[in-house]
C-alpha positions, 0 to 999 in steps of 0.5 A, spaced: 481 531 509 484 524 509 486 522 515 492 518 518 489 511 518 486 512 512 494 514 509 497 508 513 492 503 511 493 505 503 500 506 503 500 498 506 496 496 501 499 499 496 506 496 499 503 490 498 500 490 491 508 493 488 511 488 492 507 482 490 508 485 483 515 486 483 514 478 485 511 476 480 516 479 475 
């Protein structure tokens, strides 16, 4: 099981990603 760090951590680098993505755009 992940745990609730390990959910944060992700979803916050994947904000990242889609939102310099959408940037670039």
């Amino acid at each position: 099981m992940l745990s609730i760090d390990q959910i944060c951590s992700w979803i916050g680098f994947r904000l990242t990603v889609y939102g310099s993505f959408a940037c670039a755009r």
